[in-house]
Rosetta silent file (secondary structure, phi, psi, omega in degrees, C-alpha in Angstrom):
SEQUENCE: XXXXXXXXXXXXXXXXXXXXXXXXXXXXXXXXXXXXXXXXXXXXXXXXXXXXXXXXXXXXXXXXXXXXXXXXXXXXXXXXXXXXXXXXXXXXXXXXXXXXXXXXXXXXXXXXXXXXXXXXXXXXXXXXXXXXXXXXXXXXXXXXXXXXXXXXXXXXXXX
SCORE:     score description
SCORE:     0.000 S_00000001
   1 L     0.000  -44.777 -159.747    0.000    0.000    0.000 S_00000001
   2 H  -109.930    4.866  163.580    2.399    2.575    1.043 S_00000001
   3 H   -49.883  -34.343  165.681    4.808    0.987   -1.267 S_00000001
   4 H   -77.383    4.219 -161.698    3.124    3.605   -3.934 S_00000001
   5 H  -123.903   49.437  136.639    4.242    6.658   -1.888 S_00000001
   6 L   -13.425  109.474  157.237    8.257    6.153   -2.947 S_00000001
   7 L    92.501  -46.735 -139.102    9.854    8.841   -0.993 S_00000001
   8 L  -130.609    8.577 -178.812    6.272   10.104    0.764 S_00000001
   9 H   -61.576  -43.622 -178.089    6.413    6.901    3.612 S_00000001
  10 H   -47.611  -60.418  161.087    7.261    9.306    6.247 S_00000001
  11 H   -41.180  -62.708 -163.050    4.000   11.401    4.892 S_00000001
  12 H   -69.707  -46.172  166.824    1.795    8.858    4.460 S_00000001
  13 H   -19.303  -53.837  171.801    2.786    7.382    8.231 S_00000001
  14 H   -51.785  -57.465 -176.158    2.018   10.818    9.501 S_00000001
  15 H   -65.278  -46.038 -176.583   -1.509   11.115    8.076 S_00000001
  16 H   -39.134  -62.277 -168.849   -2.427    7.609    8.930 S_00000001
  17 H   -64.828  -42.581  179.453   -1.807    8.605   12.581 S_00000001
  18 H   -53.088  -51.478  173.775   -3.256   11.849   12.247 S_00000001
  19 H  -104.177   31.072  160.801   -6.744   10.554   11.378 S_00000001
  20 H  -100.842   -1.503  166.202   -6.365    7.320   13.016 S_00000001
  21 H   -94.575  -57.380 -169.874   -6.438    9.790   16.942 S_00000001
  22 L  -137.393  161.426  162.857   -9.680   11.777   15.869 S_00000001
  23 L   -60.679  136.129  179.510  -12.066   12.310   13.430 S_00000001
  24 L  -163.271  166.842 -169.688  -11.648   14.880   10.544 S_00000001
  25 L   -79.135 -169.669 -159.101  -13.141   15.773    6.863 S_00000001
  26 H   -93.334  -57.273  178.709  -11.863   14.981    3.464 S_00000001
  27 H   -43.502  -38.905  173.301  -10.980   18.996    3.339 S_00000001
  28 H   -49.794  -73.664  174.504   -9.262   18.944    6.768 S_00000001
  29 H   -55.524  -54.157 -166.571   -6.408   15.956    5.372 S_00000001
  30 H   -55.583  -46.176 -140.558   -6.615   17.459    2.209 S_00000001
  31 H   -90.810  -70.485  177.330   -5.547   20.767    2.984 S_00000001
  32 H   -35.464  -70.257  174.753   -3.034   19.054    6.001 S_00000001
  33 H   -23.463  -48.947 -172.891   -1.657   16.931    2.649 S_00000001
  34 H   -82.223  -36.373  178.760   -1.179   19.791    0.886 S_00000001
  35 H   -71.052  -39.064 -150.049    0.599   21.949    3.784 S_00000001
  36 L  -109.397   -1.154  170.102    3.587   19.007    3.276 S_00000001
  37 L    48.797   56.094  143.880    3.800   20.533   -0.940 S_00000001
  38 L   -78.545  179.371  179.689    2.872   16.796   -2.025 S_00000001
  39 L   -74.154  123.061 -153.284    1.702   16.128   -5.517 S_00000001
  40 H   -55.459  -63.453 -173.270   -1.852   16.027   -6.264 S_00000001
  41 H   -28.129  -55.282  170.867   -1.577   12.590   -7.446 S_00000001
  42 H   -39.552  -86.589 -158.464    0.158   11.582   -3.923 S_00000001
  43 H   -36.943  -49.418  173.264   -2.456   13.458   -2.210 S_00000001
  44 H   -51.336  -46.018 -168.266   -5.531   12.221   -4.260 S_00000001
  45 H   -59.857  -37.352 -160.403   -3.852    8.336   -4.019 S_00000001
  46 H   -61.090  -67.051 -147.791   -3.289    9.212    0.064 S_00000001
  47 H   -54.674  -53.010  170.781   -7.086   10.376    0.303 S_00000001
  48 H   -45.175  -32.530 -159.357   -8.186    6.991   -1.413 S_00000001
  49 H   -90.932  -52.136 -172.819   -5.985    4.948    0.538 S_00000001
  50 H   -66.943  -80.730 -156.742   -7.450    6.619    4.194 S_00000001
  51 H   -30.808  -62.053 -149.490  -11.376    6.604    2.541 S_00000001
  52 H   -96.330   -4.300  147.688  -10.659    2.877    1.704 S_00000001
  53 H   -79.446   -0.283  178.578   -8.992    1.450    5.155 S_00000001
  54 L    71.656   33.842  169.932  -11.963    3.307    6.588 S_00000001
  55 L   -76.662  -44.616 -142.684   -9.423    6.070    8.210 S_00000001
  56 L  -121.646   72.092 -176.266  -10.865    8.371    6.608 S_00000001
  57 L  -122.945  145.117  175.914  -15.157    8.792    6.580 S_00000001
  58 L   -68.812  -41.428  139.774  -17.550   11.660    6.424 S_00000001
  59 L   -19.085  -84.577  156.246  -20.024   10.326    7.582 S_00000001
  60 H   -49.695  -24.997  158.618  -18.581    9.752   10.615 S_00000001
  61 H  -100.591   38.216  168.523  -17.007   12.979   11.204 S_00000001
  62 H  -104.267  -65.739  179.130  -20.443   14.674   10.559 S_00000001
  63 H   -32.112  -62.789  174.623  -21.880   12.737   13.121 S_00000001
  64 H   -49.874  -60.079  173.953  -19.118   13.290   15.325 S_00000001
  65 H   -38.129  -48.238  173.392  -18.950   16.866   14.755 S_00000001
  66 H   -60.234  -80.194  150.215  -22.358   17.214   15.497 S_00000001
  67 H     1.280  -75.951 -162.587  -22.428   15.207   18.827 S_00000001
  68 H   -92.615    1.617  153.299  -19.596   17.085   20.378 S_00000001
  69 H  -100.867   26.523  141.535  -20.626   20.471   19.641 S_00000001
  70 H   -98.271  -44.594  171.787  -23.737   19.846   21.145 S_00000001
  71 H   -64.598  -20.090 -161.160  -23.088   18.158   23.742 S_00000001
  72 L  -121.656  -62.565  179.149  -19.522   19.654   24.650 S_00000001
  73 L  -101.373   22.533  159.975  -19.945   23.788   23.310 S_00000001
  74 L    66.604   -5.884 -167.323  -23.846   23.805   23.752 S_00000001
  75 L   -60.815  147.514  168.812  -24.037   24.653   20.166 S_00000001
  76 L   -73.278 -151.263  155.966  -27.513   24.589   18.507 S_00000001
  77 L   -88.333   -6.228  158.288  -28.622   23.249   15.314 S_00000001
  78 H   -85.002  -34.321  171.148  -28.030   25.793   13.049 S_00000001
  79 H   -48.198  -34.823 -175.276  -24.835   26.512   14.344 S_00000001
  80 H   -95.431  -38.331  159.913  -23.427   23.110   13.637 S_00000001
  81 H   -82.865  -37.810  152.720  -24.675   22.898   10.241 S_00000001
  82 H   -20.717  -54.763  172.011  -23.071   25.839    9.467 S_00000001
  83 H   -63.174  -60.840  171.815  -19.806   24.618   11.137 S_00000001
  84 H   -49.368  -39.823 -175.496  -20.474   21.132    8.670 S_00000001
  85 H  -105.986   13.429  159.980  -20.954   22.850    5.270 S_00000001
  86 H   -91.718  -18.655 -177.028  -17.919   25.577    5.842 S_00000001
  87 H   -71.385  -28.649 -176.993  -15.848   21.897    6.458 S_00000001
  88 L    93.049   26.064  167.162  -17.425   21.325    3.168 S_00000001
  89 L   -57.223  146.238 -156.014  -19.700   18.386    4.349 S_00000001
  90 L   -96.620  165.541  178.978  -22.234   17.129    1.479 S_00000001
  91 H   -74.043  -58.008  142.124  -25.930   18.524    2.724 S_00000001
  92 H   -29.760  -70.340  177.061  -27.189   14.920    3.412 S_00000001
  93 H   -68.641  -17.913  155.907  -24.816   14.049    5.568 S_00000001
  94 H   -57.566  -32.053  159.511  -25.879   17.236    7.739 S_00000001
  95 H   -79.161  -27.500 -172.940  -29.164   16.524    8.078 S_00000001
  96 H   -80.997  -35.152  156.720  -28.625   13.130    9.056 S_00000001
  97 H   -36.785  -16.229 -155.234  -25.937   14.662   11.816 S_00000001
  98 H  -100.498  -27.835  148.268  -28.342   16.822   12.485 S_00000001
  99 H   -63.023    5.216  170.884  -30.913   14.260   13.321 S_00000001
 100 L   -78.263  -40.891 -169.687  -28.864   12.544   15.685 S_00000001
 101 L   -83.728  122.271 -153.191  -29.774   15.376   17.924 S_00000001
 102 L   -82.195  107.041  157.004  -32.863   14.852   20.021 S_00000001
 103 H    -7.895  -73.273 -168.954  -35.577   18.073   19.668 S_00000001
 104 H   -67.270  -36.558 -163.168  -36.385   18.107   23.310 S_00000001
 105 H   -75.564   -5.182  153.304  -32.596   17.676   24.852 S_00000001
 106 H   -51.659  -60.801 -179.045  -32.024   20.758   22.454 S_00000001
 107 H   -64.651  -31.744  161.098  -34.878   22.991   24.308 S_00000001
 108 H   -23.670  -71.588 -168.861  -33.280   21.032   27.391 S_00000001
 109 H   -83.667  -74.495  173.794  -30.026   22.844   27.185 S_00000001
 110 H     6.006  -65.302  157.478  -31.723   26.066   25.334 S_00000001
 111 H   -41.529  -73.172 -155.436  -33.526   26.553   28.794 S_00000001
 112 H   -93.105    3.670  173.883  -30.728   26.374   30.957 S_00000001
 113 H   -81.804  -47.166  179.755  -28.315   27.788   29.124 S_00000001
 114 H   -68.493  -23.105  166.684  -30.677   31.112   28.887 S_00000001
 115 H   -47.255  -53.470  167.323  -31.282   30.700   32.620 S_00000001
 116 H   -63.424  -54.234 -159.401  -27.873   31.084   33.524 S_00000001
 117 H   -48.664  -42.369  177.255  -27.049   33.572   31.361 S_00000001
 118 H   -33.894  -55.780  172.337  -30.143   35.410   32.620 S_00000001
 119 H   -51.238  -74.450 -169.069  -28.728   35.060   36.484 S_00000001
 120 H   -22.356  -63.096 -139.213  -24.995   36.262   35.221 S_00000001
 121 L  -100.928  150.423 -155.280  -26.248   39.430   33.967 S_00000001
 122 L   -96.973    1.269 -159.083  -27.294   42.608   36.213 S_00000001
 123 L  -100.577  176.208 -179.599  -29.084   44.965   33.904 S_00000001
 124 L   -74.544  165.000 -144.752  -32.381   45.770   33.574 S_00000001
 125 H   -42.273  -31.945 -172.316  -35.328   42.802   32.675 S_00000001
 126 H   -90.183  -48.818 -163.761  -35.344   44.178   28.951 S_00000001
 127 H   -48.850  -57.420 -173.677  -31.885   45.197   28.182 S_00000001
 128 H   -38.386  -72.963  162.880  -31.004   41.612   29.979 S_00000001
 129 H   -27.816 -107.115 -152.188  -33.665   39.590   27.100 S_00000001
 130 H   -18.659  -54.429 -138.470  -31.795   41.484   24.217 S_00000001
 131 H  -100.058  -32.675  165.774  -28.580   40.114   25.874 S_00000001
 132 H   -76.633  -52.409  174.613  -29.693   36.725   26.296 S_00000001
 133 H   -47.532  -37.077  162.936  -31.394   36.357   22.915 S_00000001
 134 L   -59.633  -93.242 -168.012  -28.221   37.496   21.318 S_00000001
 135 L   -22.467  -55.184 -169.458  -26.071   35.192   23.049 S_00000001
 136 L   -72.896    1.169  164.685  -28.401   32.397   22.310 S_00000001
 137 L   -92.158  -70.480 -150.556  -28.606   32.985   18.604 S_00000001
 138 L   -73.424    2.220  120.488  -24.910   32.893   18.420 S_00000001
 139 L   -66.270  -26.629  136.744  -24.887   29.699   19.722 S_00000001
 140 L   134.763   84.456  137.329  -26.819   28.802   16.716 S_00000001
 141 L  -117.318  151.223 -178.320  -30.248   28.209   18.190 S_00000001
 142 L   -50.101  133.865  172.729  -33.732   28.739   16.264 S_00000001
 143 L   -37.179  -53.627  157.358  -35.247   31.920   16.559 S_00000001
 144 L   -26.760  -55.066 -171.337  -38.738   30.110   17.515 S_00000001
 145 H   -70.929  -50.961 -161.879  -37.240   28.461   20.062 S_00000001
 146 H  -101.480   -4.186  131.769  -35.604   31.147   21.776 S_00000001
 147 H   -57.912  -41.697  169.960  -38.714   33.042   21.804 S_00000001
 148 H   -69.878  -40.446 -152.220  -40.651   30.633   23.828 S_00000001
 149 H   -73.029  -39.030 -174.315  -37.883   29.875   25.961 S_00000001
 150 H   -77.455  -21.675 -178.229  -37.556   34.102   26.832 S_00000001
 151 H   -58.400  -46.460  153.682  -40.860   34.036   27.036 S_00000001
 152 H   -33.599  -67.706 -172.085  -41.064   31.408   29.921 S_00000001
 153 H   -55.214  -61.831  167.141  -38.078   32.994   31.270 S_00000001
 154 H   -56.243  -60.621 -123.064  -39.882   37.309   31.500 S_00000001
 155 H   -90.685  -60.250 -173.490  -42.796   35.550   32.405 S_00000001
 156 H   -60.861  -27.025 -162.458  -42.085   33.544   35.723 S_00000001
 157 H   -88.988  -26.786  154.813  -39.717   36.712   36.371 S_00000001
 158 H   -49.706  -65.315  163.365  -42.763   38.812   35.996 S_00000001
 159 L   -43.456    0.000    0.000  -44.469   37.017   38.824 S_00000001
């Protein structure tokens, strides 16, 4: 196998290990590949070589990708496909990442994420909602969502 990379063994050794510790996209390696001024032909043969020991799948780093920046950075669901199609992820596999992620444990953290933030901050009830709603779109959650949730949120604080 690495008997076609004459000269590139060191490289190809390198990559192997690089996406055999974490998951990463076909752009990620390429681009890493490319950083090392191989040839396309090396690189393209490399990329084939990872894809087809199963080093190298998108699938699987969509998935991943998805997972741990919900679960790890709180990110929503828009936020993460965004982060998946700037990697250059095909639109299919984003929705099915994106379907990994369960609807309610999404409003789950959505709630308590605006809760704290709510507590943190000292200003008054409306400037504070502005400051939460912001924050919480730029975690990438739906607008919808982050209406009911302030709503819930002024409303018990009303009371």
């Amino acid at each position: 196998m690495a008997s076609g990379f004459v000269g590139f063994s060191k490289e190809w050794l390198k990559i192997k290990q690089y996406c055999d510790r974490a998951e990463h996209c076909h752009s990620d390696v390429k681009k890493k590949l490319y950083q090392w001024d191989l040839p396309t032909e090396i690189v393209q043969q490399m990329l084939a070589l990872l894809i087809e020991e199963n080093l190298l799948n998108e699938e699987r780093y969509a998935k991943a990708y998805a997972n741990d920046h919900y679960r790890f950075k709180n990110w929503g669901k828009r936020k993460i496909k965004q982060g998946l199609a700037l990697k250059g992820v095909s639109k299919p596999l984003i929705e099915l990442a994106i379907r990994q992620i369960p609807d309610e444990e999404e409003y789950e953290i959505l709630q308590q994420l605006a809760r704290q933030k709510w507590k943190q901050l000292k200003d008054p009830p409306l400037k504070r909602k502005f400051k939460v709603m912001r924050f919480l779109f730029g975690k990438g959650f739906d607008s919808g969502l982050i209406t009911k949730v302030m709503d819930q949120i002024s409303g018990a604080i009303d009371e």
